[in-house]
C-alpha positions as CSV (number, residue, x, y, z in Angstrom):
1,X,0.0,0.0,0.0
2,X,3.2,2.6,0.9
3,X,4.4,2.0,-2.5
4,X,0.8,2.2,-4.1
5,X,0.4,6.1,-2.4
6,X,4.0,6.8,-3.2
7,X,3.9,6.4,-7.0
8,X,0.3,8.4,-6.6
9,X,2.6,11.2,-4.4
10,X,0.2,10.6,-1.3
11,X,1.7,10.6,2.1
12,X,0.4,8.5,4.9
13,X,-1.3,11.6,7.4
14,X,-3.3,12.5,3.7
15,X,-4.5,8.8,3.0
16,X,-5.3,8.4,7.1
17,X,-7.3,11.9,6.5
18,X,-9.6,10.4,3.8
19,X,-10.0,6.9,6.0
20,X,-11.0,8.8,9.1
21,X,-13.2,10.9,6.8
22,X,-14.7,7.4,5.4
23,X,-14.9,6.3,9.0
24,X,-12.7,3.4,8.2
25,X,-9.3,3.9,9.8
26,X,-7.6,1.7,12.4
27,X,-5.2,3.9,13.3
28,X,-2.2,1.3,15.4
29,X,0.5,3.3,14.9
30,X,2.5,4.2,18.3
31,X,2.4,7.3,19.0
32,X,5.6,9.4,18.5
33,X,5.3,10.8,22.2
34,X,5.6,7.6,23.7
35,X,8.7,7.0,22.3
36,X,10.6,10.8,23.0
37,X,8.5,10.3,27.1
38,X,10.4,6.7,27.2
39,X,14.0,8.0,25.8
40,X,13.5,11.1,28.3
41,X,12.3,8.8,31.5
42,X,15.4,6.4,31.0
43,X,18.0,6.0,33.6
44,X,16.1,7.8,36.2
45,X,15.2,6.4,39.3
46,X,12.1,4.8,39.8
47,X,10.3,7.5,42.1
48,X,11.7,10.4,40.3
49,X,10.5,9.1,36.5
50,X,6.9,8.4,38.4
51,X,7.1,12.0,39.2
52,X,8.2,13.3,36.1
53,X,6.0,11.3,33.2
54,X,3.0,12.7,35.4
55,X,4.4,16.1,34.6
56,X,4.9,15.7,31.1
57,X,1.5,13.7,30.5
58,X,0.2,16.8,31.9
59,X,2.3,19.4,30.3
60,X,1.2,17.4,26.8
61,X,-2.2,16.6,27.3
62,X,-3.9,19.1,30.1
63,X,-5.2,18.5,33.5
64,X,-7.1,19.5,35.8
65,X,-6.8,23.6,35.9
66,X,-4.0,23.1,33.6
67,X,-4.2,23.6,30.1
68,X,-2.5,21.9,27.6
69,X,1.3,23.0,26.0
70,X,2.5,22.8,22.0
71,X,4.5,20.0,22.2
72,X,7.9,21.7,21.3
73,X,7.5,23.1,24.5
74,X,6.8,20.4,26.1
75,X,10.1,18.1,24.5
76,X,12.0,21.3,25.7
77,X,11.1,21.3,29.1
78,X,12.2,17.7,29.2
79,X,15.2,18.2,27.1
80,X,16.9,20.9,29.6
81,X,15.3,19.2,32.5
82,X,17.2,15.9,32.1
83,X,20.5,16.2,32.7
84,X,19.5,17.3,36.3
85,X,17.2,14.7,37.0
86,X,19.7,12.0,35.9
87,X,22.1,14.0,38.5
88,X,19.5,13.7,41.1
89,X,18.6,10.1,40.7
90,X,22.0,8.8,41.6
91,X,21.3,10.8,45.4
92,X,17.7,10.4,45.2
93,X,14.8,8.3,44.8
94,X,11.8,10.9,44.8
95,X,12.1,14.9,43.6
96,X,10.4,15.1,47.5
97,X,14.5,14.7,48.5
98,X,15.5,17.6,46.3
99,X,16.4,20.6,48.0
100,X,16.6,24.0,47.0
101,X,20.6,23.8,47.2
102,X,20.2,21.3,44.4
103,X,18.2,23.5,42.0
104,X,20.5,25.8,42.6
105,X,23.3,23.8,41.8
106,X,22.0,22.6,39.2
107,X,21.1,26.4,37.9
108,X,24.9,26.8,38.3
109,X,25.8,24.4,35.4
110,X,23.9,27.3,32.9
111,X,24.0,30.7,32.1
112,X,22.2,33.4,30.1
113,X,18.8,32.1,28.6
114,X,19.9,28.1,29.4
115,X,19.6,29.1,33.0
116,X,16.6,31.0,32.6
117,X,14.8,28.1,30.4
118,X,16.0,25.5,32.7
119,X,14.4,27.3,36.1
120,X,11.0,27.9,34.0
121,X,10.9,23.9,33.7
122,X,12.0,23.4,37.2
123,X,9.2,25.8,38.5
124,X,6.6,24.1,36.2
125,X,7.7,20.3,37.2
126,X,7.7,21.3,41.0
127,X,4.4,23.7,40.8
128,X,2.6,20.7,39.5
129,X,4.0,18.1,42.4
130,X,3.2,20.8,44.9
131,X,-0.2,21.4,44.2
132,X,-0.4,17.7,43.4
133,X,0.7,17.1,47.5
134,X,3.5,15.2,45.8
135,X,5.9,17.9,47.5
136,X,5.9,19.2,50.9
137,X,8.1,22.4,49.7
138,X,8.7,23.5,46.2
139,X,12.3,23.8,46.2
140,X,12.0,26.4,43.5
141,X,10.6,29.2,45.7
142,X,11.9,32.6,45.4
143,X,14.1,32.1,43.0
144,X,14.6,34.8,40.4
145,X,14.6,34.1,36.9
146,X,16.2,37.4,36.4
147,X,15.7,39.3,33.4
148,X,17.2,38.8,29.6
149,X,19.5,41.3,28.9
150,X,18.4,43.0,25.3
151,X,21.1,42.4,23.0
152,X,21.6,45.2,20.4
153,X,19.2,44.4,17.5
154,X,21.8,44.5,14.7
155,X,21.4,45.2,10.9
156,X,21.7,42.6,8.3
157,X,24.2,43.1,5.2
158,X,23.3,43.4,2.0
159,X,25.6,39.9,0.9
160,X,23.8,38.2,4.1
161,X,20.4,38.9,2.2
162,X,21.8,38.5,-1.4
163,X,22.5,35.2,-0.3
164,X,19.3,34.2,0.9
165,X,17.6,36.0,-2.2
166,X,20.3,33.1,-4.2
167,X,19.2,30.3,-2.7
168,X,15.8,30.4,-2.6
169,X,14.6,28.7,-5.5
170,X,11.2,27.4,-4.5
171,X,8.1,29.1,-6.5
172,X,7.0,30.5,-3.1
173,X,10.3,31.5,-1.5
174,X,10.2,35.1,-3.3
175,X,6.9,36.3,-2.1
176,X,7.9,35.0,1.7
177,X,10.9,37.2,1.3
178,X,9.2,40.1,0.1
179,X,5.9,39.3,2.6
180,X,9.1,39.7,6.0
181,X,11.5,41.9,4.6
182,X,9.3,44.4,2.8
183,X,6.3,44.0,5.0
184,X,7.6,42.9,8.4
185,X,5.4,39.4,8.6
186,X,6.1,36.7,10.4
187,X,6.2,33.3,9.5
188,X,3.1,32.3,11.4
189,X,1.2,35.3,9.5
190,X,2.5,34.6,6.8
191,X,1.1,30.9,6.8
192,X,-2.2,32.2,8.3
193,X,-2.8,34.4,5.2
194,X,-5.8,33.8,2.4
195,X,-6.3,34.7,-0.3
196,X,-9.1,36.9,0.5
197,X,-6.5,39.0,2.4
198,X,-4.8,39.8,-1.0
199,X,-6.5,42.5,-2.5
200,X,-4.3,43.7,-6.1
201,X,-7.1,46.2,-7.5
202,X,-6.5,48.4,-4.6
203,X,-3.4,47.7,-3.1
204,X,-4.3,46.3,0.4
205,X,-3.1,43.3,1.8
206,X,-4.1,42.1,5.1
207,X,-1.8,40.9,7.7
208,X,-2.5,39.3,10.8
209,X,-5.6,41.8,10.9
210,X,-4.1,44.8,9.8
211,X,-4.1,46.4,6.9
212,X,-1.3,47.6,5.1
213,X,-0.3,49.3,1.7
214,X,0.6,47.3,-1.2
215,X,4.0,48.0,-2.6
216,X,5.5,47.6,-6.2
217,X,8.0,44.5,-5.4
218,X,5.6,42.8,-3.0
219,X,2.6,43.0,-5.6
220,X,5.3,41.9,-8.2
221,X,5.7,38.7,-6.0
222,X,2.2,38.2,-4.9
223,X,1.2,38.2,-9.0
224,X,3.8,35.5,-9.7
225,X,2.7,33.1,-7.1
226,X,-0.9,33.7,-7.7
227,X,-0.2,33.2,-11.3
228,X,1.9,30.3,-10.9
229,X,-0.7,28.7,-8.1
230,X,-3.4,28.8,-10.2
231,X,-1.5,27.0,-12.7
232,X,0.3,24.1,-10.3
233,X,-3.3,23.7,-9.0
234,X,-6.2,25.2,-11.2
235,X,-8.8,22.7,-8.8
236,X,-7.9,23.2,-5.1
237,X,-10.2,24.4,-2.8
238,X,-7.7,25.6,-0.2
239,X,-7.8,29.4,0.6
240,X,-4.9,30.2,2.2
241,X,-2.2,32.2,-0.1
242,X,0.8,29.8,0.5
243,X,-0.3,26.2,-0.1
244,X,1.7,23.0,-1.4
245,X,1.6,19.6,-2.6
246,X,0.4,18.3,0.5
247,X,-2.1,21.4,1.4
248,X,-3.3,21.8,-2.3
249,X,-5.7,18.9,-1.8
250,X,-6.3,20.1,1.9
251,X,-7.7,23.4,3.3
252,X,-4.8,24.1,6.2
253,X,-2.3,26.0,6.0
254,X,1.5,24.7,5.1
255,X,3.3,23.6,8.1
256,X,6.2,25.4,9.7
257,X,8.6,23.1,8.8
258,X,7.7,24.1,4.8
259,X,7.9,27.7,5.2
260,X,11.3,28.0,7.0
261,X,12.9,25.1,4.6
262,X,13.9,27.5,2.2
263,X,16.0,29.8,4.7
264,X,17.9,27.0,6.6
265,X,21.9,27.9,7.4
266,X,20.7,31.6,6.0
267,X,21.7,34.9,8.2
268,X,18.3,36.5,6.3
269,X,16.2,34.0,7.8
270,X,12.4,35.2,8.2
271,X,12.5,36.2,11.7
272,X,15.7,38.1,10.7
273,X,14.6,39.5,7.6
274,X,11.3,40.7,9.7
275,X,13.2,42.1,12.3
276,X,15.5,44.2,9.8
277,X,12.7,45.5,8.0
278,X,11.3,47.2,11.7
279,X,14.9,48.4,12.6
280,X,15.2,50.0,8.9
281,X,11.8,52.1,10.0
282,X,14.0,53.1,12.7
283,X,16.8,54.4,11.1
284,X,15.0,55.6,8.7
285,X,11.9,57.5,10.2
286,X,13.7,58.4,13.6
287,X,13.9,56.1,16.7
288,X,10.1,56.8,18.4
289,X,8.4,53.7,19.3
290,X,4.8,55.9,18.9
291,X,5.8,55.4,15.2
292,X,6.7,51.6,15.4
293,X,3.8,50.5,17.2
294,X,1.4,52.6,14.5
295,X,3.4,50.9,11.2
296,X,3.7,47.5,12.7
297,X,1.3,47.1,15.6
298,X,4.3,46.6,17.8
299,X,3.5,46.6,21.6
300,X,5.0,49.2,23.4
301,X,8.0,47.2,25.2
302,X,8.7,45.7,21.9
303,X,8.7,49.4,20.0
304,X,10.8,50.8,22.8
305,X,13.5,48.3,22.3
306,X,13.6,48.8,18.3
307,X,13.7,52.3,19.1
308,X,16.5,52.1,21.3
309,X,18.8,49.9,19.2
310,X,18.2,52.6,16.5
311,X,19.2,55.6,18.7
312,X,22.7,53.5,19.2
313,X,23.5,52.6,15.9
314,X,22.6,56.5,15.0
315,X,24.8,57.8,17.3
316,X,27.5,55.1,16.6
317,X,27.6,56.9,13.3
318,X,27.4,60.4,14.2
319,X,30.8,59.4,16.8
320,X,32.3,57.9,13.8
321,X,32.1,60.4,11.2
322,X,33.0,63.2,13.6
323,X,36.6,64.2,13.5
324,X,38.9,63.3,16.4
């Protein structure tokens, strides 16, 4: 049957779509969760994996007064979490043993956002046993995450962009480009968008609910995929504005994976390319956040921090080109 879809270019979540939709699928596959909560609960003791899986059932799924988390946070959580919890379960045999000397030890092994990330799990996984009554004290208590320090949002070069301009050959890949570095979308807007949201005769595109003008290059791009959409697939039904082999016979939108896939190893990734575009505004309007927030719909602790980096890298150049 695999090699029946496969010369019909049908994956197995599309053919298990039309069997659930017939009401015949006997779906016995294992579930990919299992396998990453097994790998993660290995070589911990007894009492302690007990402990965790209920956390990360939860965490995955939802409880009680708990709702549930994507699962890439969920596989972090566990990810960073481990190497602690193997350290503990050579001392221990229940996280009930665990101090808050240990967490902090354990904080100790990472710095910067590692740290941070790694307390955020801790206070999740001991938040849950305490109100649980698996815990008499959450170890975690009082300690400070402490607060990212904002790095100095940096422009991108022209050859860092060139290069992603280069390499992206797909059919789709131009209007992404021109959708974050022109218009300052993100990726998940970008996938959210329909068609309906496109509107050439006026020169109005939607955007994650706002409106925006319509520029030359973008409406360039937008005109070649449409035109090229509606010949790769005159029939579909799907109403988003990015859609693929997979989607063009569905009516979701194209996975995350899809849309970054053309940007991988790239400085000018989308999230790059997006934020350049706001910093540009910046430099090129003036550094006031009033006039960020009202372009982009940027909220204010955001528009403060691109208006900030702007003021630097202005003044950086007014101390450069004035004589010594």
């Amino acid at each position: 049957m695999t090699a029946a879809m496969r010369t019909r270019k049908l994956t197995t979540e599309r053919a298990a779509d039309v069997l659930a939709e017939m009401g015949v699928l006997v779906d016995d596959r294992r579930c990919s969760f299992e396998d990453w909560l097994q790998g993660k609960l290995a070589g911990l003791a007894p009492g302690i994996a007990r402990e965790v899986e209920s956390w990360l059932r939860t965490l995955h799924k939802g409880g009680p007064r708990s709702r549930a988390r994507d699962i890439n946070t969920v596989r972090h959580y566990g990810g960073c979490l481990r190497p602690a919890l193997l350290e503990w379960s050579g001392r221990y045999d229940h996280l009930r043993e665990v101090t808050r000397d240990d967490v902090l030890a354990a904080l100790d092994t990472a710095q910067g956002s590692s740290r941070q990330h790694l307390l955020i799990a801790l206070r999740s996984l001991f938040g849950l046993l305490k109100k649980n009554g698996v815990v008499f004290r959450n170890p975690t208590a009082h300690i400070r995450v402490g607060q990212r320090l904002s790095r100095l949002i940096q422009p991108l070069g022209d050859d860092q962009i060139e290069r992603t301009v280069t390499v992206a050959t797909r059919p789709a890949d131009r209007l992404i480009i021109a959708l974050a570095a022109i218009q300052a979308a993100r990726a998940g807007a970008i996938r959210a968008m329909q068609l309906d949201d496109v509107d050439i005769g006026d020169r109005r595109l939607t955007i994650a609910g706002r409106t925006r003008p319509l520029d030359d290059l973008t409406r360039q791009a937008l005109l070649t995929w449409l035109n090229y959409r509606r010949a790769r697939w005159p029939n579909t039904a799907n109403p988003h504005l990015l859609i693929n082999q997979r989607t063009a016979s569905e009516t979701g939108p194209v996975s995350g994976h899809w849309i970054h896939l053309g940007f991988r190893g790239q400085a000018a990734t989308i999230e790059r390319m997006r934020v350049d575009r706001q910093l540009e505004e910046a430099l090129t309007h003036g550094p006031d956040p009033l006039h960020l927030a009202v372009v982009f719909g940027l909220d204010p602790k955001t528009a403060i921090r691109y208006a900030d980096s702007a003021r630097q890298l202005l003044e950086t150049v007014i101390e450069c080109d004035t004589p010594g």
